[in-house]
N, C-alpha and C positions, 0 to 999 in steps of 0.2 A: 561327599556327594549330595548328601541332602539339603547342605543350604546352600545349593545352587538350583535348586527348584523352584525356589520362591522367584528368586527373582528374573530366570528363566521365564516362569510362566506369568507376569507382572507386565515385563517387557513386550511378551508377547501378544498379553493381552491389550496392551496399551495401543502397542502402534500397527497392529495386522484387526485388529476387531472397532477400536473404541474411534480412535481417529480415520479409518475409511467411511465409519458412517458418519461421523460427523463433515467430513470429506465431500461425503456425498452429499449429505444436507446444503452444506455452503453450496457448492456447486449449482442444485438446484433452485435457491433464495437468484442467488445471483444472475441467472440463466433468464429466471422468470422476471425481476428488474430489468436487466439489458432489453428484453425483449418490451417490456411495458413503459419503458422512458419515453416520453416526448422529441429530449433531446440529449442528442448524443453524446457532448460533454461530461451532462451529468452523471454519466454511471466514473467518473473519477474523481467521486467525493470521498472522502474519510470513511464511509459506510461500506462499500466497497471494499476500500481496503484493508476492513475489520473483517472482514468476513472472507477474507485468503488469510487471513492471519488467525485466526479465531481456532479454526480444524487441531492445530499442531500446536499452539502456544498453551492454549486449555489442558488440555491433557497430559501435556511434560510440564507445565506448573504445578499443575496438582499432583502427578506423579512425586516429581522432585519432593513435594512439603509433606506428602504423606509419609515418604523414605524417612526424610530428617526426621519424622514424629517420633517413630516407631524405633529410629536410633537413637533417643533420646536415653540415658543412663536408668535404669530400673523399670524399661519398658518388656524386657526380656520375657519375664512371668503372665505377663497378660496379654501377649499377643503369638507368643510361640509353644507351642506344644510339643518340640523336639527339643531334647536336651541339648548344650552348648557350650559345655564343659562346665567353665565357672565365670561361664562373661556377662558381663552384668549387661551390655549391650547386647542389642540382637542382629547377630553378626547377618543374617539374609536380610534385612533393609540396611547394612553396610556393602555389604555385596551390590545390592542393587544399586547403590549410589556411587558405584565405581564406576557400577556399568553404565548409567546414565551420562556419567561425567568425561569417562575416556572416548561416550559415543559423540556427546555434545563440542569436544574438543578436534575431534577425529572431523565433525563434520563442518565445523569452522575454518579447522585448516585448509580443508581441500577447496570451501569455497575458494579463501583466500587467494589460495596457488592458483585455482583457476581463472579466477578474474584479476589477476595481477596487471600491471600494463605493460604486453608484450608488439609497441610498438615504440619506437627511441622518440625521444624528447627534445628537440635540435631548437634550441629557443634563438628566438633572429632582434635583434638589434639594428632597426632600421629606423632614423630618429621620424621620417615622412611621417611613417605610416603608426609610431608612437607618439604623434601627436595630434596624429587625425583620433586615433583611441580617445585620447583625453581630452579635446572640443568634443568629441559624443558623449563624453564621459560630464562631464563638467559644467555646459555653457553653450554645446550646438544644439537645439530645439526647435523644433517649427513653432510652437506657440509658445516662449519662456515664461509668458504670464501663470502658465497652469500649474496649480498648487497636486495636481497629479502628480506631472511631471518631474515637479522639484525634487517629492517624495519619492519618488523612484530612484530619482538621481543620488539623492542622500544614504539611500539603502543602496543602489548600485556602486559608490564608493567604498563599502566597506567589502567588496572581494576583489582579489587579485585578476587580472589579465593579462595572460599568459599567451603573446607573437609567438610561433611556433614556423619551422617549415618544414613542408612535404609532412604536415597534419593527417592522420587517417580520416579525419572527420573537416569540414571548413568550419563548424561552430560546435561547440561540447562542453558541457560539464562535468567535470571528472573528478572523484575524490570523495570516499563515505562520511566520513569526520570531519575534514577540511577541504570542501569543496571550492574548485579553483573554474573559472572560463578560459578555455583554450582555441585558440582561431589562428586558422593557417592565413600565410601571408599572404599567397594570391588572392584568398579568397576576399582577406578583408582591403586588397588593391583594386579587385574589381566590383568593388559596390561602392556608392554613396553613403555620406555620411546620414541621409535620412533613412536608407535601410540599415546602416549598421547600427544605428538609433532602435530601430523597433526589434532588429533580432537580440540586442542586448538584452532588450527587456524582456523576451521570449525567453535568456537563459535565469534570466534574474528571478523571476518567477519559477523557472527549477529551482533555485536557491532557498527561495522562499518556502516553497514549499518539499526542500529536504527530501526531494527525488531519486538522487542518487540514493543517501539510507534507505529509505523506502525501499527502494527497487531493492539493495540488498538483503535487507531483512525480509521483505518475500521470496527470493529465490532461494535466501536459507531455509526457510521454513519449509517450502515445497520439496527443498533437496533432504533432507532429516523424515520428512512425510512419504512412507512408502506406497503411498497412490498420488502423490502430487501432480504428478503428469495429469489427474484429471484437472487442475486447477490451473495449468499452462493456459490454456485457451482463454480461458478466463482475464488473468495478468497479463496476456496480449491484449487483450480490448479493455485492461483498465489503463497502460501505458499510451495506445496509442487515442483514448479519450482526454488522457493528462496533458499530451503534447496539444490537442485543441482546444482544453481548459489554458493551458500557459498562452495561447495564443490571445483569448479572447481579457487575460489580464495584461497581456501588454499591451492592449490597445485601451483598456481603463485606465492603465497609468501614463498614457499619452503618444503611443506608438502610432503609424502611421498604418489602417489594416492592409492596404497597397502596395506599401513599401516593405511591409512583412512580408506577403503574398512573393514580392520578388525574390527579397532573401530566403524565403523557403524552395522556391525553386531554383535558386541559382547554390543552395546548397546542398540539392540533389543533383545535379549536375558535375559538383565538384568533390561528389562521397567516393573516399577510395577504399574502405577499408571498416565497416561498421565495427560500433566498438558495444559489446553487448551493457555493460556495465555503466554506459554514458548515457545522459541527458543531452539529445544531441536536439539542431535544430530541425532539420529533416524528420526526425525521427526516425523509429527502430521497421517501422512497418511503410511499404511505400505504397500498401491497398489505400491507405487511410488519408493518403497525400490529396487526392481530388475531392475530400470531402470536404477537408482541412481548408484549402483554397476558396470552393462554393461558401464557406461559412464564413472566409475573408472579407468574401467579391460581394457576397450579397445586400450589404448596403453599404455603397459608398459614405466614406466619412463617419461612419459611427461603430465599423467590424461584423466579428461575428458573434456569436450567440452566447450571452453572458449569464452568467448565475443568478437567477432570480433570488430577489429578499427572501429568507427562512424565518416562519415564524416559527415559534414553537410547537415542539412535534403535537402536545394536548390540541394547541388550536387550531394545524393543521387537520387533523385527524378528526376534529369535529367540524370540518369545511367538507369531510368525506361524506359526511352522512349527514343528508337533507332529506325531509319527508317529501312525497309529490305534493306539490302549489295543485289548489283549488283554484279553479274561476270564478272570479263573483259574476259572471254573467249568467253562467250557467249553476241549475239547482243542487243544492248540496244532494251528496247519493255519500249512501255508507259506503267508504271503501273495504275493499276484498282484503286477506291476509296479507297476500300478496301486495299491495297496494300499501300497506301499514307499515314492511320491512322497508328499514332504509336502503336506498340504493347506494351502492360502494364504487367509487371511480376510481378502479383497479391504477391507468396510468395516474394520477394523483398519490396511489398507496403509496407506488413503487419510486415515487421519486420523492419521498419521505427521506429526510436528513439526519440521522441522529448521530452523525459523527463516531466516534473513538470511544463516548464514553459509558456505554454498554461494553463495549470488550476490557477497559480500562477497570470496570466495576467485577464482569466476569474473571477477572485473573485473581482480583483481589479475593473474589468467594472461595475458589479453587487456591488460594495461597492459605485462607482463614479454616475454611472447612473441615479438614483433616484434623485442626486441632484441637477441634467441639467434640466435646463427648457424645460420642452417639454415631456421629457425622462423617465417620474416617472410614470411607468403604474399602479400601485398601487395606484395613485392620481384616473387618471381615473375610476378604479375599485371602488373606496373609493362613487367617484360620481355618480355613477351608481347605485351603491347596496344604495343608501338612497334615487336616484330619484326613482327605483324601490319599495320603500317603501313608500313615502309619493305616490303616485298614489295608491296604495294596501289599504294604511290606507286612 
């Protein structure tokens, strides 16, 4: 019974204590961004979706490394203070790393089961409408000279597309590992080759940017995260900023934003069946649909509102902070304290870029840490929770 305490109380500390407040912290970074962006796209950058993924990957990384440390052969002696028979391992960071493992298995399965695709597959073979696919695919363009479009073209060749009928979706991309484009056949009977041109490239840009994974790998992490439902809200307004981010890259790699505009409306029209797990064209949220549109419509011929250049965060972050300009008309006066402190342009903080590789660095600390001497707080804890036992017993 006693070395089920440790790791009892490890778990519990991890995922009811350590990851709500971190939980909570993301929440609040995030909340306060959304709110201070410019523009609405950009809260569905990489930054964003470090930080739904940051609360729960952090702390079952380090958990996990600190386990393995501690099971490491002739660690027994120096971390456990109740005897163990004659096991030279230390059977409570063995325990704990069952329980980590049949939890992290436990909670993959059931994503899995639940977002399986429970809608049949009836693929159609109708040569029209398979080769209207491949002039959009191949060689139908409005402008063929554009080295955009070519590129798009070139990268849009290498994923399948997938004629379907009575689709739950009229455009979708589906599939974590090997993602595929699926399009129902009326849908793609009743549009033009020049929108189904710009909706391609609407999924193509899901593609690109590994939407479907994403999307999965957050709702595992929220579903494993015993307060994730606070970070729901959240992952709805980074999805439905992605589907306006994908919009405003199909019209950089040559898409028509008009002829998008149509196909996103005429593929709300023809949604029978939302598929939570897809990258669809409509998208998951239809609040977001009229924004989507406004940010189409708003200049003819050139789209909607596109990713401004990123410099680097150092020289961003020194564009933050400018002294007040003097007039040389008027007489130099000492300025006040007040007057000295730079002034900070909070929307500028907030839509600061730093991508992936802060959390990419954070995992690696929380994988390194545990097994510096000194460094391994879980050791500590491990000695604690069994001095506190044998005093009790």
């Amino acid at each position: 019974m006693a070395e089920l305490l440790f790791p009892i109380a490890a778990v519990l500390g991890t995922f009811f204590l350590l990851i709500p407040a971190l939980t909570l912290l993301s929440r609040s970074i995030l909340r306060w961004r959304r709110r201070r962006l410019l523009h609405w796209p950009h809260f569905a950058d990489a930054s964003s979706f470090a930080l739904l993924l940051a609360p729960t990957l952090l702390p079952v990384f380090w958990l996990t490394s600190s386990a393995l440390h501690q099971s490491e052969p002739g660690r027994t002696r120096g971390v456990c203070l109740i005897e163990h028979s004659q096991a030279t391992t230390c059977v409570d960071s063995a325990i704990l790393l069952l329980l980590l493992s049949f939890g992290m298995l436990l909670s993959f399965g059931y994503r899995a089961w639940r977002d399986r695709p429970r809608f049949p597959l009836h693929r159609v073979d109708e040569p029209s409408q398979q080769q209207k696919l491949q002039r959009v695919v191949h060689n139908a363009c409005p402008d063929p000279a554009s080295p955009r479009f070519r590129r798009g073209l070139r990268r849009l060749r290498d994923y399948p597309i997938v004629l379907l009928d009575h689709a739950p979706e009229p455009l979708f991309t589906f599939g974590t590992l090997r993602p595929r484009i699926f399009i129902d056949a009326a849908f793609c009977r009743s549009i033009d080759e020049q929108v189904l041109h710009a909706a391609l490239l609407h999924e193509l840009a899901h593609l690109q940017g590994r939407d479907t994974f994403r999307h999965q790998l957050a709702r595992l992490c929220l579903s494993i995260n015993p307060v994730g439902h606070w970070l729901e809200h959240e992952l709805a307004h980074w999805r439905a900023a992605r589907e306006a981010d994908c919009d405003a890259r199909a019209v950089q790699q040559g898409g028509d934003p008009l002829a998008l505009a149509e196909g996103i409306v005429r593929a709300a029209r023809h949604q029978n069946q939302p598929i939570p797990a897809a990258a669809t064209l409509c998208g998951w949220h239809r609040a977001s649909l009229k924004l989507r549109l406004a940010l189409l419509t708003q200049t003819p011929g050139q789209g909607c509102v596109t990713r401004p250049a990123s410099p680097g965060p150092l020289l961003r972050l020194s564009e933050e902070y400018s002294p007040p300009a003097v007039s040389k008309s008027e007489p130099r006066q000492t300025p006040s304290l007040s007057q000295r402190l730079p002034t900070l342009n909070l929307e500028r903080l907030a839509a600061l870029q730093f991508g992936q590789l802060p959390l990419l660095l954070a995992l690696a600390v929380a994988v390194i840490a545990p097994h510096v001497p000194g460094l391994d707080l879980l050791e500590h804890f491990h000695f604690e929770v069994e001095r506190l036992f044998s005093l009790l017993g």
